[in-house]
Structure formats: C-alpha cells, structure tokens
N, CA and C atoms as a LAMMPS dump frame, in Angstrom:
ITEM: TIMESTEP
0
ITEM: NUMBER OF ATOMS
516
ITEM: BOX BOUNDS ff ff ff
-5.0000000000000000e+02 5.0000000000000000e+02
-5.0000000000000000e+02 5.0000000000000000e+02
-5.0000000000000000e+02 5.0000000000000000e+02
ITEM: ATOMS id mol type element x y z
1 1 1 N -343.214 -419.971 415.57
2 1 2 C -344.597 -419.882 415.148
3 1 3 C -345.381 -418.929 416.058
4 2 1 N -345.263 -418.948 417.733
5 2 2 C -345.453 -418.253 418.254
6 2 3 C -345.542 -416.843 417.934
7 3 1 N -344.469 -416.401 417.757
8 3 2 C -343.919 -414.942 417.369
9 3 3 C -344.427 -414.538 415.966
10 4 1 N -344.57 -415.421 415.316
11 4 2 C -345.491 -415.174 414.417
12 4 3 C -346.558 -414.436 414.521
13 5 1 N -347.302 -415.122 414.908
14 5 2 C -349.046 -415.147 415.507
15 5 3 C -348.929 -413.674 416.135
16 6 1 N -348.258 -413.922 417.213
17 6 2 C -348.249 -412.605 417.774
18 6 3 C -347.711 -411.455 416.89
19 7 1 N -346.37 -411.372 416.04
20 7 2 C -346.43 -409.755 415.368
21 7 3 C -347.667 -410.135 414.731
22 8 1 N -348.627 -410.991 413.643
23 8 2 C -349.673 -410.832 413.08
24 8 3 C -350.946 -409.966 413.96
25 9 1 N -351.059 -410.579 415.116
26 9 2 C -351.775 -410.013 416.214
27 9 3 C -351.513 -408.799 415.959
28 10 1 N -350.536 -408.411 416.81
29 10 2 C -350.283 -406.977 416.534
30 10 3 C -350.365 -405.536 415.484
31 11 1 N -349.786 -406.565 414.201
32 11 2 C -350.042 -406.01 413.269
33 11 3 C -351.73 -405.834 412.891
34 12 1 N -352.709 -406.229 413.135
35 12 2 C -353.671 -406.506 412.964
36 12 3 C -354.629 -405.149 414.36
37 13 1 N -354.418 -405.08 415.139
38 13 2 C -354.649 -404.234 416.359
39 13 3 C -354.027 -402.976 415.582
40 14 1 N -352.52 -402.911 415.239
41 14 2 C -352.078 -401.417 414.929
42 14 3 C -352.866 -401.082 413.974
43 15 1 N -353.302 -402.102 412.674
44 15 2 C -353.896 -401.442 411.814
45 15 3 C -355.685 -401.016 411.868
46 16 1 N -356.275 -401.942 412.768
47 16 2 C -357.485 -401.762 412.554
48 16 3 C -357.756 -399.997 413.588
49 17 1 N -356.569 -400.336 414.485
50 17 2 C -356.793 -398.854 414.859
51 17 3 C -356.49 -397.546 413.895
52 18 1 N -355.881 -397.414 413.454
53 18 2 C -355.396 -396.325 412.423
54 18 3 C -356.755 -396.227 411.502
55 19 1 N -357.494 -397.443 411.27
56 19 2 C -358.422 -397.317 410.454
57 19 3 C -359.426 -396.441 411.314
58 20 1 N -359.832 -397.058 412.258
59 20 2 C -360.407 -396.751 413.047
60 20 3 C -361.059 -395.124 413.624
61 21 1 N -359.478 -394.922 414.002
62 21 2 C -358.887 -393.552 413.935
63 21 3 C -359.374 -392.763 412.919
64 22 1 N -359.202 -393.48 411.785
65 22 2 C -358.92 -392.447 410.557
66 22 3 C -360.812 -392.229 410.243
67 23 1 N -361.131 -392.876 410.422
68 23 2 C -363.009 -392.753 410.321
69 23 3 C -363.7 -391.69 411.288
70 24 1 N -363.16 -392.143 412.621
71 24 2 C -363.561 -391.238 413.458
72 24 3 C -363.085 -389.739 413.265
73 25 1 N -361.926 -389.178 412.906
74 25 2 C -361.485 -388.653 412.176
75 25 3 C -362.653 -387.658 411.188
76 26 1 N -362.794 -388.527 410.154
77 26 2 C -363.801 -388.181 408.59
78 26 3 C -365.005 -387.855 409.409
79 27 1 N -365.26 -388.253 410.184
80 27 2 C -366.702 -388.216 410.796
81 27 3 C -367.49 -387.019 411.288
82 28 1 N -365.946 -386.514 411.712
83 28 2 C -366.045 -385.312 412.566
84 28 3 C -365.669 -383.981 411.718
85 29 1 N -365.241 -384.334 410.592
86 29 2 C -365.19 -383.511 409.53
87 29 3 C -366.496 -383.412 408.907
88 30 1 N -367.371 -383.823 408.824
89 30 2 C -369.127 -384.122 407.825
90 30 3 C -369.65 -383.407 408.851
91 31 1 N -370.211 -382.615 408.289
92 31 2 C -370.913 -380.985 408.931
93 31 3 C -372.241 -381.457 407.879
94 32 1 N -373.793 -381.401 408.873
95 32 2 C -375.136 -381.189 408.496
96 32 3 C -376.014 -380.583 409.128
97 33 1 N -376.543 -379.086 407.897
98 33 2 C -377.168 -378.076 407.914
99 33 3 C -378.741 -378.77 408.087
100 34 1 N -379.317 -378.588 408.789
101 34 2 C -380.568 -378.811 409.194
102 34 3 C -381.622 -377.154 408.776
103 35 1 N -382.207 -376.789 407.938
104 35 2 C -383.09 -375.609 407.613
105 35 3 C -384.305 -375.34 407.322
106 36 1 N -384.626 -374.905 408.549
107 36 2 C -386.323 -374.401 408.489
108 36 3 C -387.161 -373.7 408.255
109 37 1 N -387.621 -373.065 408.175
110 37 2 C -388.974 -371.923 408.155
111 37 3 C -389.277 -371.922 409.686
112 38 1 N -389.801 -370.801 410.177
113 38 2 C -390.522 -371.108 411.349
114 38 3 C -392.346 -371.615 411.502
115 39 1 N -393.015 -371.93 412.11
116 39 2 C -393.974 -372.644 411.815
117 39 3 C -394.847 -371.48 411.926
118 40 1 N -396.296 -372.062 411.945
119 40 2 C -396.729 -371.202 411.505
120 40 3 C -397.364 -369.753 412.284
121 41 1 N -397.251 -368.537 412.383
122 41 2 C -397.529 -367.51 412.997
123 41 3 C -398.715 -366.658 413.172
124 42 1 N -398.691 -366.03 413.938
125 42 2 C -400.284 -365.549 414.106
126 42 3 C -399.801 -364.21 413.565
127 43 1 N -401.16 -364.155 412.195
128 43 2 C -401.155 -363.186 411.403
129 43 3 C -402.146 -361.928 411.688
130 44 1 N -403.198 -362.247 412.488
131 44 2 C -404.257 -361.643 412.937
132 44 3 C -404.102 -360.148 412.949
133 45 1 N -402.327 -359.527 413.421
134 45 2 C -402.497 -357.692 413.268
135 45 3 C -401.499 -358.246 412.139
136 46 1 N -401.735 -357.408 410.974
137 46 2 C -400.454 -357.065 410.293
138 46 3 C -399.317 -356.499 410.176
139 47 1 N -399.621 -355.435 411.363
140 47 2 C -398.793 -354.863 411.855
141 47 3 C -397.667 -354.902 412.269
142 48 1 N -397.937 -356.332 413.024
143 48 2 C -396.651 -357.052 414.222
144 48 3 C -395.905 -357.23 413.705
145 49 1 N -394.743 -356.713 413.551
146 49 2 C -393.453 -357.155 413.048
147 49 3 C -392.848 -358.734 413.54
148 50 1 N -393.508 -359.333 414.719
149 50 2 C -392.596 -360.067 415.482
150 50 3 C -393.451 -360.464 416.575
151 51 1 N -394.752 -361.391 415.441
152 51 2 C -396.024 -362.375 416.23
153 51 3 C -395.043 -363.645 416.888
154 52 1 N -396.297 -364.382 417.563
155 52 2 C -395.862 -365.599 418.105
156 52 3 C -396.349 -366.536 416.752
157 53 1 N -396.014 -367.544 417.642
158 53 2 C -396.675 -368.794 416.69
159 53 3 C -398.029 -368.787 417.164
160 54 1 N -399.306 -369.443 416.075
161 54 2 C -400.254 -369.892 416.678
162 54 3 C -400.38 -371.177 417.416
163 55 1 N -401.422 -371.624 417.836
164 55 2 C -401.457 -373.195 418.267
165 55 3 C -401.408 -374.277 417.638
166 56 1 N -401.416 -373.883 416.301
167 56 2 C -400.81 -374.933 415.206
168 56 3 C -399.692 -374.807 414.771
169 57 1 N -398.699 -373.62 414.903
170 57 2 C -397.546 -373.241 414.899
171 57 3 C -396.964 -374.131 415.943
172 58 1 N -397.494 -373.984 417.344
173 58 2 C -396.467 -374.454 418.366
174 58 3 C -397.117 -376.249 417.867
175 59 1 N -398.008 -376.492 417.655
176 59 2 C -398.016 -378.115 417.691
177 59 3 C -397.194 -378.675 416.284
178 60 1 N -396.591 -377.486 415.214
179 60 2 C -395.726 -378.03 414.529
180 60 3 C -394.413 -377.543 415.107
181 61 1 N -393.953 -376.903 415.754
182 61 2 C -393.174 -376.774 416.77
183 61 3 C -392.53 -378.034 417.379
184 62 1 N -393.592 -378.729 417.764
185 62 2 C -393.403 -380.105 418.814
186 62 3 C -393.291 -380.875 418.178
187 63 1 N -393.834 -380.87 416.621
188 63 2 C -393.015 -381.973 415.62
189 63 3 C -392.005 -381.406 415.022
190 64 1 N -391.577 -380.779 415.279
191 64 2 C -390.194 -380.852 414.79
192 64 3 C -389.032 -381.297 415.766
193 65 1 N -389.25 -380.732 416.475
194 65 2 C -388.92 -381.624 417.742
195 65 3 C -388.508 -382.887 417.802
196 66 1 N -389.641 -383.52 417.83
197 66 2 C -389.661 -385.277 417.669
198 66 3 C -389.042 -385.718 416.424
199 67 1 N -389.269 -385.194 415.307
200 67 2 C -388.539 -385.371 414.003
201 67 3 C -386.958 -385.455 414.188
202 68 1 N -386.367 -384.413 414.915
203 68 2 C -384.84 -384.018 415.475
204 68 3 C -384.552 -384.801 416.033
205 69 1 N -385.107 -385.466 417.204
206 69 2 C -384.726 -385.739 418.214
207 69 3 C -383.549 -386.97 417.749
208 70 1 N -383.355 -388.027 416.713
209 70 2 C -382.566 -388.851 416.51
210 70 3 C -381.374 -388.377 415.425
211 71 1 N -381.337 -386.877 415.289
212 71 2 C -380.803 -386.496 414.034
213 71 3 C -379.275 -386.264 414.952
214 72 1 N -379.26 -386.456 416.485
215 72 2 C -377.668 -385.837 416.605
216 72 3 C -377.353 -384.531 416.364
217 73 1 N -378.047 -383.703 416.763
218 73 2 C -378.164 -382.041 416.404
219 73 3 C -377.068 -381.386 417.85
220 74 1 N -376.181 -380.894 417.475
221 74 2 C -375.58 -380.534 418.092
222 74 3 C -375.35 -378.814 418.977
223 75 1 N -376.274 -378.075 417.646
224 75 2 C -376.203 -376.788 418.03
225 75 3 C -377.701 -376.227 417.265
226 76 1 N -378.547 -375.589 418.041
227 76 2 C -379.491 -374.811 417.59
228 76 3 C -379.505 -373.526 417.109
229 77 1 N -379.6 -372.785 416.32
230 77 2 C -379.818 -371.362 415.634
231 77 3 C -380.911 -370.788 415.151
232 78 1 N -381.242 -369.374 415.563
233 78 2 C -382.292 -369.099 415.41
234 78 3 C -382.449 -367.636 415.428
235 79 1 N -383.151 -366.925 413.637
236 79 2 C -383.08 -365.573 414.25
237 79 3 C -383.727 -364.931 415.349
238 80 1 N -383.514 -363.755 415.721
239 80 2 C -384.177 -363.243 417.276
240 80 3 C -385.616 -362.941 417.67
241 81 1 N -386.184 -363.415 416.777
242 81 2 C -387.528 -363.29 416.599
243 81 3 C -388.368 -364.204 417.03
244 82 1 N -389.651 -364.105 417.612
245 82 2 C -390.514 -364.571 418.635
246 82 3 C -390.824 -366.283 417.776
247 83 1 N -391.483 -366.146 416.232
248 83 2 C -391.734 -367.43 415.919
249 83 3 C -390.556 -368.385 415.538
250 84 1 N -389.372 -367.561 415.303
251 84 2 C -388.436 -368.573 415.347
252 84 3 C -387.97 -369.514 416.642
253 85 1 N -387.873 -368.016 417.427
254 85 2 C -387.12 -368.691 418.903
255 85 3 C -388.446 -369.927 419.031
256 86 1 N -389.869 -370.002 418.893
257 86 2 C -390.441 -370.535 419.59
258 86 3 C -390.669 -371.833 418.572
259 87 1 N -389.981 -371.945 417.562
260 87 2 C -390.014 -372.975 416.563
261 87 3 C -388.925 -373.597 416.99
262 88 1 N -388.094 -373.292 417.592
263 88 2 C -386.684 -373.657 417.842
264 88 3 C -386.525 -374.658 419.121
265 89 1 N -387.534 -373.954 420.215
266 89 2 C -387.173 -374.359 421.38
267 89 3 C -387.879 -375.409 421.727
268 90 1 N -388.982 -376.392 421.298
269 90 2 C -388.958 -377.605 421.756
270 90 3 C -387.681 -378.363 421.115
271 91 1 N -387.372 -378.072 420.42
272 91 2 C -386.418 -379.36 419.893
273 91 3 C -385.243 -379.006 420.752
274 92 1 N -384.661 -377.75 421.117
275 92 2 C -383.639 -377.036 421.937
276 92 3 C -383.846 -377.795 423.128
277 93 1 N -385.307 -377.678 423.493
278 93 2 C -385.811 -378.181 425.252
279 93 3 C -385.595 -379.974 424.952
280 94 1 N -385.514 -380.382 423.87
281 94 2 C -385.33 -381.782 424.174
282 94 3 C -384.279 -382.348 424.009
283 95 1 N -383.633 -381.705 423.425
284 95 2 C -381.969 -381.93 423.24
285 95 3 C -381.055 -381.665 424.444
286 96 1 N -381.581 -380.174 424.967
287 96 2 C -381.088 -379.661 426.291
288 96 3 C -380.031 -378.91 425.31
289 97 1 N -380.347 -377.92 424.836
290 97 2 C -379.446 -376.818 423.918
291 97 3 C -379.672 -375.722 424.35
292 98 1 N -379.112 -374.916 424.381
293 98 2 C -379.602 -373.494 424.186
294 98 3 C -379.527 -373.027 422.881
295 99 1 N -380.55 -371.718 422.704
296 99 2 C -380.606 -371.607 421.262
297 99 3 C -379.662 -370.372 421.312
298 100 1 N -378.948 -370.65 420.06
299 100 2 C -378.34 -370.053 419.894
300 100 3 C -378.669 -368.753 418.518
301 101 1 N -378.485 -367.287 418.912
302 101 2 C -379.254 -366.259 417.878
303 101 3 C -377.96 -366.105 416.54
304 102 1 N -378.8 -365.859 415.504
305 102 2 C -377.75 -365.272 414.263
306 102 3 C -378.419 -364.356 414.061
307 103 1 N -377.439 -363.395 413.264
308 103 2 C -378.243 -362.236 412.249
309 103 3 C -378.498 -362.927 411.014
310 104 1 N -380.166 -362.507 410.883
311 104 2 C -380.427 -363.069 408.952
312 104 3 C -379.209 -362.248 408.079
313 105 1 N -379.083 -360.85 408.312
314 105 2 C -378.039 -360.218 407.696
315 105 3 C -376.669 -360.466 407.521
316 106 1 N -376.435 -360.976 408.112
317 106 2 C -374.913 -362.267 408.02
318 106 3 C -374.875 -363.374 408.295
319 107 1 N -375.645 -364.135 407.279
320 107 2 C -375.508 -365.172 407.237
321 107 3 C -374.327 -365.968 406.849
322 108 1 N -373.51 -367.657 407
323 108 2 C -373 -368.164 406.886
324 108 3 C -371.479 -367.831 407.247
325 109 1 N -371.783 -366.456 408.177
326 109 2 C -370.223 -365.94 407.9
327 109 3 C -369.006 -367.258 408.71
328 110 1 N -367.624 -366.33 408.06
329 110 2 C -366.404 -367.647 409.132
330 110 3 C -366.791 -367.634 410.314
331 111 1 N -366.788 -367.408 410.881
332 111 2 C -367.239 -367.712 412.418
333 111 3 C -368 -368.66 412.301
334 112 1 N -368.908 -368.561 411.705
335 112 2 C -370.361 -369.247 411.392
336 112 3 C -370.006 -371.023 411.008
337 113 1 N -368.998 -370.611 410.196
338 113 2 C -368.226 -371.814 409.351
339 113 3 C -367.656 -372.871 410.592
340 114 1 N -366.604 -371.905 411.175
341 114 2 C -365.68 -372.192 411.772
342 114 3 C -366.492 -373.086 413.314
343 115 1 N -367.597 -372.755 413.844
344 115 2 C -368.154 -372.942 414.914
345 115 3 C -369.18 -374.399 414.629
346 116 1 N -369.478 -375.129 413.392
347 116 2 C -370.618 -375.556 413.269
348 116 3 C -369.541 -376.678 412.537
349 117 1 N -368.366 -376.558 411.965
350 117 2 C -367.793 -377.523 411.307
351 117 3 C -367.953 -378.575 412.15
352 118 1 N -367.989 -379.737 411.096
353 118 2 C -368.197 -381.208 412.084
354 118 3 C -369.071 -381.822 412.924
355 119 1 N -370.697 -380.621 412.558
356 119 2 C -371.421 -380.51 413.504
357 119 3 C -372.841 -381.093 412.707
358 120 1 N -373.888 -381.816 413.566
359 120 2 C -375.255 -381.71 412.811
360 120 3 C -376.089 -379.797 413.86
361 121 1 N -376.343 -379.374 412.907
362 121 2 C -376.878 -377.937 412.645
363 121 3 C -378.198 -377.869 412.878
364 122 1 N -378.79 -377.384 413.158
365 122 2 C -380.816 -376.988 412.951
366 122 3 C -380.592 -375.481 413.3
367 123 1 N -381.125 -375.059 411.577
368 123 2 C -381.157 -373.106 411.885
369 123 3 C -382.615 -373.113 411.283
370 124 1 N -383.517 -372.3 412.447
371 124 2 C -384.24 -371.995 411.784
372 124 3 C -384.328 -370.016 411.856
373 125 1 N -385.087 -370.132 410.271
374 125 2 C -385.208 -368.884 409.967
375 125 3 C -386.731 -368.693 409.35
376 126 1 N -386.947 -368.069 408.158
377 126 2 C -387.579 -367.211 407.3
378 126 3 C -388.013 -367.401 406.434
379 127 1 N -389.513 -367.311 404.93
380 127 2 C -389.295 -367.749 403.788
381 127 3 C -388.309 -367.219 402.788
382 128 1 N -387.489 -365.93 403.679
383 128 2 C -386.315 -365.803 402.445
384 128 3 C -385.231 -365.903 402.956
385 129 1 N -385.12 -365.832 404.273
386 129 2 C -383.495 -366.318 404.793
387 129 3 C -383.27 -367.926 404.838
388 130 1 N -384.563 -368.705 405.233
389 130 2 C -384.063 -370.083 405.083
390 130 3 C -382.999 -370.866 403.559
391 131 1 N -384.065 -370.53 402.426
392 131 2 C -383.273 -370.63 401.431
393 131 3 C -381.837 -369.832 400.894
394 132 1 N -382.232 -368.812 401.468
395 132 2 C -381.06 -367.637 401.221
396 132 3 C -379.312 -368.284 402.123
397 133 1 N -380.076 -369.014 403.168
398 133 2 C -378.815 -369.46 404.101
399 133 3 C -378.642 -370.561 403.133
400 134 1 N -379.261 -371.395 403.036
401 134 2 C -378.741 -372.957 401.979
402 134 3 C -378.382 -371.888 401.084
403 135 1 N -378.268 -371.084 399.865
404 135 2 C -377.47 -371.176 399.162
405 135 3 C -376.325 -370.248 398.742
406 136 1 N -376.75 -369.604 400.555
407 136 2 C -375.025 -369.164 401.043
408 136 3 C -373.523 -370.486 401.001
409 137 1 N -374.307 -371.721 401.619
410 137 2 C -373.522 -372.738 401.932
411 137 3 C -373.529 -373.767 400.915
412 138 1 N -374.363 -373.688 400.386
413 138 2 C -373.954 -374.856 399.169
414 138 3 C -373.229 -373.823 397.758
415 139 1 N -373.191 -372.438 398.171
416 139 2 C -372.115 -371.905 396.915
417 139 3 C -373.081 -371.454 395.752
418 140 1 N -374.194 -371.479 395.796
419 140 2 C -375.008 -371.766 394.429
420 140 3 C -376.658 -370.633 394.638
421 141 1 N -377.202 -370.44 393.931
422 141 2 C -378.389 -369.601 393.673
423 141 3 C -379.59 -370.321 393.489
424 142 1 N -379.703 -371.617 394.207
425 142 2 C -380.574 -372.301 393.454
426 142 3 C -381.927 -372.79 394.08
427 143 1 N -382.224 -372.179 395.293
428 143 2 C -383.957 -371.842 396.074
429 143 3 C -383.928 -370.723 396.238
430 144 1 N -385.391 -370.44 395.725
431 144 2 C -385.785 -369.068 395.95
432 144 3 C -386.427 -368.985 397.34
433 145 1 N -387.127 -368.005 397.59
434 145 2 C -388.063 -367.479 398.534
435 145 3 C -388.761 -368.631 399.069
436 146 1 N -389.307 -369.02 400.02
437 146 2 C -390.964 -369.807 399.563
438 146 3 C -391.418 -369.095 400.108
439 147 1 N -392.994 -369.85 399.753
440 147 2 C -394.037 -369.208 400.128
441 147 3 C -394.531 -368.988 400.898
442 148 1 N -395.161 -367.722 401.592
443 148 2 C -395.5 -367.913 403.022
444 148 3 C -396.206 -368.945 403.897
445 149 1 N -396.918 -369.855 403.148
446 149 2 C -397.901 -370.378 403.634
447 149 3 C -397.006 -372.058 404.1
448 150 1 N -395.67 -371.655 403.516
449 150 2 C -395.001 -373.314 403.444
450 150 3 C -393.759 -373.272 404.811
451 151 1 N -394.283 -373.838 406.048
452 151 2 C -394.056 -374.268 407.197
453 151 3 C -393.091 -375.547 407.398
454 152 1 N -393.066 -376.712 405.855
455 152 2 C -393.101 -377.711 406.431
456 152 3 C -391.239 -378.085 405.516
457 153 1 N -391.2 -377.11 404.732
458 153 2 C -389.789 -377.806 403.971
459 153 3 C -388.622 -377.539 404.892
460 154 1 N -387.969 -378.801 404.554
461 154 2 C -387.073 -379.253 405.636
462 154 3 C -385.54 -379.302 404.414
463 155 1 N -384.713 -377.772 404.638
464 155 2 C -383.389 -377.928 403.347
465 155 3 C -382.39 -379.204 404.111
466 156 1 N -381.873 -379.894 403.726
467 156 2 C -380.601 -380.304 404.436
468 156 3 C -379.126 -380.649 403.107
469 157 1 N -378.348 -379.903 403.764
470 157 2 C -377.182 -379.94 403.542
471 157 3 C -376.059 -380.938 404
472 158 1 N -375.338 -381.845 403.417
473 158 2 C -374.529 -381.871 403.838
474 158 3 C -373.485 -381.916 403.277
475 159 1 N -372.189 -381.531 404.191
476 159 2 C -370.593 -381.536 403.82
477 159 3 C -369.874 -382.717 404.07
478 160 1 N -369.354 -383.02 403.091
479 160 2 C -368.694 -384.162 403.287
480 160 3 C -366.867 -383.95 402.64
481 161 1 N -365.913 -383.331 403.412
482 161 2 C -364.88 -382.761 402.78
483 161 3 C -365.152 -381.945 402.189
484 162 1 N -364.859 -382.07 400.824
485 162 2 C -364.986 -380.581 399.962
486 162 3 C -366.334 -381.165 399.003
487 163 1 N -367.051 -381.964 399.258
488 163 2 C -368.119 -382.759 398.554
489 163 3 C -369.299 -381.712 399.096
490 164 1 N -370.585 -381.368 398.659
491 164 2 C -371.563 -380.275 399.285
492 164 3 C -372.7 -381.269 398.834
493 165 1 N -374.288 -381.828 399.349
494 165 2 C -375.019 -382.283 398.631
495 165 3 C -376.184 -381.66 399.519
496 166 1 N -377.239 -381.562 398.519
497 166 2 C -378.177 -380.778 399.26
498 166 3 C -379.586 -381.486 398.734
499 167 1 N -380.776 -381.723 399.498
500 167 2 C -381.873 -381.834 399.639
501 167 3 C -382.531 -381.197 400.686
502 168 1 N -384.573 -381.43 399.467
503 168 2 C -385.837 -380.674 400.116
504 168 3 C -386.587 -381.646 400.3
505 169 1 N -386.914 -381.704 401.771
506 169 2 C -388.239 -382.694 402.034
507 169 3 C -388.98 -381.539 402.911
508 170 1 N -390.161 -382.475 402.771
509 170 2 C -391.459 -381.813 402.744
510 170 3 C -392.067 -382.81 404.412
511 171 1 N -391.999 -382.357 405.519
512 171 2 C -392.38 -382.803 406.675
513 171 3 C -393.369 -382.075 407.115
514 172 1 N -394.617 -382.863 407.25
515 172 2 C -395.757 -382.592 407.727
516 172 3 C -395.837 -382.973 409.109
C-alpha cells in the first residue's frame, strides 16, 4: 500500500510539473504590442520638424507611465524624435528601460519579430506609423491614420501562437 501511495505521489509531482512546464512554456511564447501616438506637441513654429512635447504632452507622458507600470513591459521603442523619445521615457524611467530607437521606415521587420517575441512591447510612434505598425503585425489594412489631435488611443495586440487579436482603447 505504501508503494502505492508513493508511485501515486510521484506520479502526481512528474505530472503537475510537465504541466507546469508546459504553461510556462506558452507564456513565453504570447508576445503584447503596446501602441501609441506620442502625446501631445508643441505646435507653435510649424516649421519644426522635431518639437518637444508641451506641458500637457509631458503630464500625459506621466500617465502613461502609471497606466504601464503593471502591464510587465519588457522593452520600450521609440522613433528618434524629440516627442516620442519624451512620451516614452517616463514609463522607460519607471520601469528602468532604456528606450530603445526604430526606423518608422522599417517597421515590424525580423529582427523586430525575432527580438520582442514573448515579450510585453510599448512602441511609441506617429498618427500614421502607430497604426501603420499594428497593421504591419496583425497582417491586415485595417486603421488608418488618426488624427492629429488624438493623443490618447492605446492599439494593443496580442499573439497568442499563431492566434493575432487586436484592440483600441481610448486612455485619457
């Protein structure tokens, strides 16, 4: 009876590990795209190719931030540009990330793939590269541009195996 109990034991330990295993596993396979706009910028010369944020820019800056902060974000991205980097970097400064730069012009490439798999993501970009990157990665044509004035949509993607699901919220 003894010996019983015990292979059951055992059997019971080998399997809950394999399960175990096998989750932790899946887990690390589920890759989520986090996609922003940068907040909002000082328009004042038209000129500037490459303003800062204003002071309502950086105080939505700092909420995004706080918004992130429980999302498990593993890697920051951001094109090289002044309101992105500076949309980027409280949440970077609270995570303790460095931000990391892409080209809008190659977006999603393998590398891109290959570096972020298994990962929670936050890229921020542009009103036409943000959407333009979601529907590099979800395969599909299906957000346009937005509008300049829209700071607050939040794309998220995620991968789940070969499964893709995508939502838009609206964070104020």
């Amino acid at each position: 009876m003894k010996v019983i109990v015990k292979s059951l034991f055992v059997l019971f330990i080998v399997l809950f590990s394999q399960s175990s295993f096998a989750q932790t596993k899946a887990s690390k396979e589920n890759t989520t795209y986090y996609l922003i706009r940068h907040a909002e910028k000082d328009k004042s010369d038209a000129k500037n190719r490459d303003p800062h944020l204003t002071e309502k820019g950086m105080a939505r800056a700092t909420r995004w931030a706080a918004y992130f902060k429980d999302k498990n974000i593993d890697a920051v991205y951001s094109t090289p540009y002044h309101r992105t980097k500076e949309t980027a970097l409280p949440t970077a400064n609270s995570l303790k990330l460095d931000i990391i730069e892409y080209n809008p012009r190659a977006m999603y490439s393998d590398s891109f793939k290959k570096a972020t798999k298994g990962k929670n993501v936050l890229i921020v970009g542009h009103s036409n590269t943000t959407p333009q990157f979601t529907n590099l990665i979800i395969g599909k044509d299906a957000f346009p541009s937005m509008s300049e004035d829209d700071n607050s949509s939040l794309y998220i993607v995620k991968i789940v195996g070969n499964e893709t699901e995508v939502s838009v919220e609206n964070i104020n």
